[in-house]
Structures are given as structure tokens and as C-alpha cells.
PyMOL commands that place a pseudoatom at each C-alpha (Angstrom):
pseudoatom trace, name=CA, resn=UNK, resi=1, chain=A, elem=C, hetatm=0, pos=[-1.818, 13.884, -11.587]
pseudoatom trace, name=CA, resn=UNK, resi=2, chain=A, elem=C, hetatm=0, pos=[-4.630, 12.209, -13.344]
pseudoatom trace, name=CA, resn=UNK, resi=3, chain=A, elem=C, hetatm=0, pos=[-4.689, 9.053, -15.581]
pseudoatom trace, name=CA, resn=UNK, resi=4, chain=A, elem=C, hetatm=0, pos=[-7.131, 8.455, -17.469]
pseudoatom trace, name=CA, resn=UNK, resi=5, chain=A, elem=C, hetatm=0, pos=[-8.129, 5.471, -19.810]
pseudoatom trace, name=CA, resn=UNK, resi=6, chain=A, elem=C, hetatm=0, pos=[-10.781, 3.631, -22.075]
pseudoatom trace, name=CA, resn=UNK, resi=7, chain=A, elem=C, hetatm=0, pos=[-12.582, 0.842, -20.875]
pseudoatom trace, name=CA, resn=UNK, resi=8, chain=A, elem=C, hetatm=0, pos=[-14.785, -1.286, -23.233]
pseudoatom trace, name=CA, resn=UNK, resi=9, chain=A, elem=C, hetatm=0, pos=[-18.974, -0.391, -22.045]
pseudoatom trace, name=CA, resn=UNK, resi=10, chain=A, elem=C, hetatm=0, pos=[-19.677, -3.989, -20.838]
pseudoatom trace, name=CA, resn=UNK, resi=11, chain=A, elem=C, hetatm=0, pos=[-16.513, -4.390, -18.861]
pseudoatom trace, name=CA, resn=UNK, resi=12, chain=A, elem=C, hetatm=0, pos=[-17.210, -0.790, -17.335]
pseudoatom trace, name=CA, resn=UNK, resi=13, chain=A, elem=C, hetatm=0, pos=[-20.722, -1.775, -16.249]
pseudoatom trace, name=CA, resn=UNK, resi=14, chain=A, elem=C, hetatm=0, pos=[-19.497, -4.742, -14.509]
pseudoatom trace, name=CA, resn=UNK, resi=15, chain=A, elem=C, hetatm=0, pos=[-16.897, -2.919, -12.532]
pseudoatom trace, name=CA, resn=UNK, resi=16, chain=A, elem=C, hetatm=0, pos=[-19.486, -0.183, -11.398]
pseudoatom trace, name=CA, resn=UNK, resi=17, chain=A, elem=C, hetatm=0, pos=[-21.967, -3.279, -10.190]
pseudoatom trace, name=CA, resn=UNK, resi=18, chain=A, elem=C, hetatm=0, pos=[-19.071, -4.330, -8.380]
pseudoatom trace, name=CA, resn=UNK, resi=19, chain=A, elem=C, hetatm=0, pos=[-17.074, -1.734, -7.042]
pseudoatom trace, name=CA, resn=UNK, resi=20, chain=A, elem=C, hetatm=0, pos=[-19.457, 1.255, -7.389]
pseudoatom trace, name=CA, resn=UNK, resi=21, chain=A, elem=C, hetatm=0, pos=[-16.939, 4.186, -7.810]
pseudoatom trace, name=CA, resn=UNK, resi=22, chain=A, elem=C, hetatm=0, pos=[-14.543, 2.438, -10.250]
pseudoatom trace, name=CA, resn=UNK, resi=23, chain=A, elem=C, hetatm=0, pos=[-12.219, 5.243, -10.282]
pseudoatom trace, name=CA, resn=UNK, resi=24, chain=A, elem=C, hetatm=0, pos=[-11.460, 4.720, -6.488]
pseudoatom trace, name=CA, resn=UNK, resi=25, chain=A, elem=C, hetatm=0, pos=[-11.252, 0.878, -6.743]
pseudoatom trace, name=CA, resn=UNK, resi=26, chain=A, elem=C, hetatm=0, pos=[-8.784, 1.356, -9.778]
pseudoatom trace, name=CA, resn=UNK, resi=27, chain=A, elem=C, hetatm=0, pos=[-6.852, 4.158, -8.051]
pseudoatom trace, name=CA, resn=UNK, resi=28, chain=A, elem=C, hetatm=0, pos=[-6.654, 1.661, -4.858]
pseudoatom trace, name=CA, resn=UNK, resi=29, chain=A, elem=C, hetatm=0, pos=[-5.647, -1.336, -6.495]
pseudoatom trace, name=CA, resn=UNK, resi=30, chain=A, elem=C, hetatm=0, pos=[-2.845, 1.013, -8.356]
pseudoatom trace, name=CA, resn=UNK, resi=31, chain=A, elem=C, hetatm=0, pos=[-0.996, 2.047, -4.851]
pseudoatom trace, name=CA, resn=UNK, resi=32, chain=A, elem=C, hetatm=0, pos=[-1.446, -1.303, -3.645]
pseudoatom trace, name=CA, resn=UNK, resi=33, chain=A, elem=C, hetatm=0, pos=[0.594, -2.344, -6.442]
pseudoatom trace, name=CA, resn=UNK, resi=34, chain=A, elem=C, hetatm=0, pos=[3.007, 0.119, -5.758]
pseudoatom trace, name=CA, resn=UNK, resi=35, chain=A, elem=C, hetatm=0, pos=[3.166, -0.769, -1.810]
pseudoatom trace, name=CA, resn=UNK, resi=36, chain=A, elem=C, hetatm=0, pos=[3.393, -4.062, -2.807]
pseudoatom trace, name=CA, resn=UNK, resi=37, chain=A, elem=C, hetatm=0, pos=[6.643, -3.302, -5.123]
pseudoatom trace, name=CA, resn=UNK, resi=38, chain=A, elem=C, hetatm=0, pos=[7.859, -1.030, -2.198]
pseudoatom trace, name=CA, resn=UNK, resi=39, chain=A, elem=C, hetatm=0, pos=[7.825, 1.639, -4.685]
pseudoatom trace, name=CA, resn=UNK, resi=40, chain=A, elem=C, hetatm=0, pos=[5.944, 3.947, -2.154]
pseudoatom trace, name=CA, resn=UNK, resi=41, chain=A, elem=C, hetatm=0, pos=[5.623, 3.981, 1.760]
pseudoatom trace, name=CA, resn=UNK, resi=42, chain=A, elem=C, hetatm=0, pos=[2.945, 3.524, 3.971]
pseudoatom trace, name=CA, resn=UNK, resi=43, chain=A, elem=C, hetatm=0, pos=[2.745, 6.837, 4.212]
pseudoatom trace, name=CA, resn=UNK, resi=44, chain=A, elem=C, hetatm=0, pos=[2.496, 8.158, 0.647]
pseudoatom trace, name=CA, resn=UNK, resi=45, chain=A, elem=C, hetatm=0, pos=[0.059, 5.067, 0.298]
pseudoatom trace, name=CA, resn=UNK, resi=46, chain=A, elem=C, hetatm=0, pos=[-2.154, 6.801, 2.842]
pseudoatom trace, name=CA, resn=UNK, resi=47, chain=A, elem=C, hetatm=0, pos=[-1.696, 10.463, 1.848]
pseudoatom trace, name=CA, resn=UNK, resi=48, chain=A, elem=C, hetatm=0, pos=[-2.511, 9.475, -1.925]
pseudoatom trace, name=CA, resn=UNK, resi=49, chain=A, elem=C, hetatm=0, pos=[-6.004, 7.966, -0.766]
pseudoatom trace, name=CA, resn=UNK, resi=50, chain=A, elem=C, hetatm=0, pos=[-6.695, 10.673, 1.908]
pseudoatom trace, name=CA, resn=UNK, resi=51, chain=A, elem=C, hetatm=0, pos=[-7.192, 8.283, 4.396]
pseudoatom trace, name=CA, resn=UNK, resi=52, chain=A, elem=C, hetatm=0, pos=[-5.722, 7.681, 8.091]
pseudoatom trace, name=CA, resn=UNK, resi=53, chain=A, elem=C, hetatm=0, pos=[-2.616, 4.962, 8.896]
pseudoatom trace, name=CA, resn=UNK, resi=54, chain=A, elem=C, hetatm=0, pos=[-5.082, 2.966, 10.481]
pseudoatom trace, name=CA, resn=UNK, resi=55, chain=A, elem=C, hetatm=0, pos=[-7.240, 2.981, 7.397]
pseudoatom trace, name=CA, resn=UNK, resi=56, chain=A, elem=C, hetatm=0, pos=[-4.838, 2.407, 5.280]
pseudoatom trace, name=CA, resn=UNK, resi=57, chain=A, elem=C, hetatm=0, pos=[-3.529, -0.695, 7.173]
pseudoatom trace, name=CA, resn=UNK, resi=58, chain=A, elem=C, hetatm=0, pos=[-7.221, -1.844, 6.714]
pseudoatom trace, name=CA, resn=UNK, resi=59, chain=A, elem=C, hetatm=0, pos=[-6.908, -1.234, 3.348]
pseudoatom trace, name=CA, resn=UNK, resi=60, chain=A, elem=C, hetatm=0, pos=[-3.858, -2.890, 2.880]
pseudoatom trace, name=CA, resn=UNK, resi=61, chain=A, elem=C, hetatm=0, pos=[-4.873, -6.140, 4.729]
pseudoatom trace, name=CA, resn=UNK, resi=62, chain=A, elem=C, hetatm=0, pos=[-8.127, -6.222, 2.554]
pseudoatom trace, name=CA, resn=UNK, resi=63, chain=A, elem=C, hetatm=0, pos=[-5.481, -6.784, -0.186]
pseudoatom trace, name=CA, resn=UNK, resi=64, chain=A, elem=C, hetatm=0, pos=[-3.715, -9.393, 1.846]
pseudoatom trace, name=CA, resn=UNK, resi=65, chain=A, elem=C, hetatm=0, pos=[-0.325, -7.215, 2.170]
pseudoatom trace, name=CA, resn=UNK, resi=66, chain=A, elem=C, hetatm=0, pos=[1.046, -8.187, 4.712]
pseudoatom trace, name=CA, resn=UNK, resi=67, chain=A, elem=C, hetatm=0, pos=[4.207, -6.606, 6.855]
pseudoatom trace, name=CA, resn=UNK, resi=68, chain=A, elem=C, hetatm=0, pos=[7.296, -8.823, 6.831]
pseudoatom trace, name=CA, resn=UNK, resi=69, chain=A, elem=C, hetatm=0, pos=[7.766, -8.034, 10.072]
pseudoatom trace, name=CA, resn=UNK, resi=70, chain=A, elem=C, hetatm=0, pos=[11.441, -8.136, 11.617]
pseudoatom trace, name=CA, resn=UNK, resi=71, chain=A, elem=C, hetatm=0, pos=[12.474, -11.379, 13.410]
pseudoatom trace, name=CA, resn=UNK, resi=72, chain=A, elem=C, hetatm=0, pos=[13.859, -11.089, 17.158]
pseudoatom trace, name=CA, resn=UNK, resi=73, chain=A, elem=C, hetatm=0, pos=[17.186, -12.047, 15.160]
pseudoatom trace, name=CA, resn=UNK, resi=74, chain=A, elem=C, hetatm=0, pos=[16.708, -9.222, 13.222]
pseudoatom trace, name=CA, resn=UNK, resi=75, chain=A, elem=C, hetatm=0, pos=[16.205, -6.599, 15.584]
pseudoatom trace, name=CA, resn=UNK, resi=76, chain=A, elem=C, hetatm=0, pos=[19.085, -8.301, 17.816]
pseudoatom trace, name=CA, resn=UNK, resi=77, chain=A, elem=C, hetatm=0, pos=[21.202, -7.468, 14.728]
pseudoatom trace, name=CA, resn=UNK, resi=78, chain=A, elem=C, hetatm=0, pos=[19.945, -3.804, 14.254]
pseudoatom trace, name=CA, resn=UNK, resi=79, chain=A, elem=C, hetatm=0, pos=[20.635, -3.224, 17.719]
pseudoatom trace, name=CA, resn=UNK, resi=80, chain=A, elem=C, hetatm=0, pos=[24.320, -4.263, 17.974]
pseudoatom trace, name=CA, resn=UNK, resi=81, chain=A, elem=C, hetatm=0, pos=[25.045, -2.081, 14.745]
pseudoatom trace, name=CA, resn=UNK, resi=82, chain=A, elem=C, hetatm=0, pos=[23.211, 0.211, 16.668]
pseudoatom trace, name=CA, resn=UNK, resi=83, chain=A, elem=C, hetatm=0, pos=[25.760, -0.041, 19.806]
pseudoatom trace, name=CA, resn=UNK, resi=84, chain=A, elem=C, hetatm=0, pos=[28.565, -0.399, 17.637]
pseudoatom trace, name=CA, resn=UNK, resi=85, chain=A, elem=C, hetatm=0, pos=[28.270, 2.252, 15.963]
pseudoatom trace, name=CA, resn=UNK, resi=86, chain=A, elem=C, hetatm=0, pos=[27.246, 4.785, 18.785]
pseudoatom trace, name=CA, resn=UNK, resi=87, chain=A, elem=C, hetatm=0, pos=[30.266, 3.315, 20.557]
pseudoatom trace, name=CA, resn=UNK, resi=88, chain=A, elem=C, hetatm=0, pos=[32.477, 5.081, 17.492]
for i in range(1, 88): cmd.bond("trace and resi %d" % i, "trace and resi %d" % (i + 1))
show_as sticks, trace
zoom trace
């Protein structure tokens, strides 16, 4: 898929002096939207830019996401509901 749209000369100038391939920055800052909304995984994040987990994790952390990480509470929890339920 490919979206395209106008940009007004000055502003596009700036963004190349800054970014160099503006394309890629805006296609970047795009799925880390996405990630952020949860609206695509890590993985589709990573198979979109053609780039490794571990790049995309660098990627991701350049754009301060961060993981929400699961508590000890948390995985205490998944792991009785686990047992429970393998118990069944």
C-alpha cells in the first residue's frame, strides 16, 4: 500500500535537512503511532519496516515506547488461571 501526500516546499526542505529520507521518517513515525495505539504488534511493526526485533525495539525506544511490562502480581495471576484451568 502506498500513501502519498502534499507537503508545502519549505516545510519539505526542512524535513529532508533533518531526517534525510523523509519518506522513511514519516513511514516510521506512522507505525509508531500505531504500536503506540496497539493497533499493530511488534511484529507487524518490524515486518512493515523490514527490520529485525532487535531493531525494531531500538526503534521503538528511540520513540520512548516503552513495554508495560507485567508485574510479579500479574504473572502470579496468569499462572493460577493457568493451573486452574489445565486442572479442568
Amino acid at each position: 500500500m502506498s500513501v502519498t501526500f502534499d507537503l508545502p516546499a519549505d516545510i519539505e526542505q526542512n524535513l529532508r535537512r533533518e531526517f534525510g529520507d523523509v519518506a522513511l521518517a514519516t513511514k516510521e513515525a506512522a507505525l509508531v503511532e500505531l504500536y503506540r495505539q496497539r493497533r499493530i504488534t511488534q511484529l507487524d511493526f518490524s515486518r512493515a519496516l523490514g527490520v529485525s526485533r532487535l531493531d525494531a525495539e531500538a526503534i521503538l525506544q528511540r520513540h520512548n515506547v516503552v513495554e508495560d511490562l507485567p508485574t510479579n502480581a500479574e504473572h502470579a495471576a496468569a499462572l493460577s488461571r493457568l493451573r486452574s484451568n489445565s486442572e479442568q
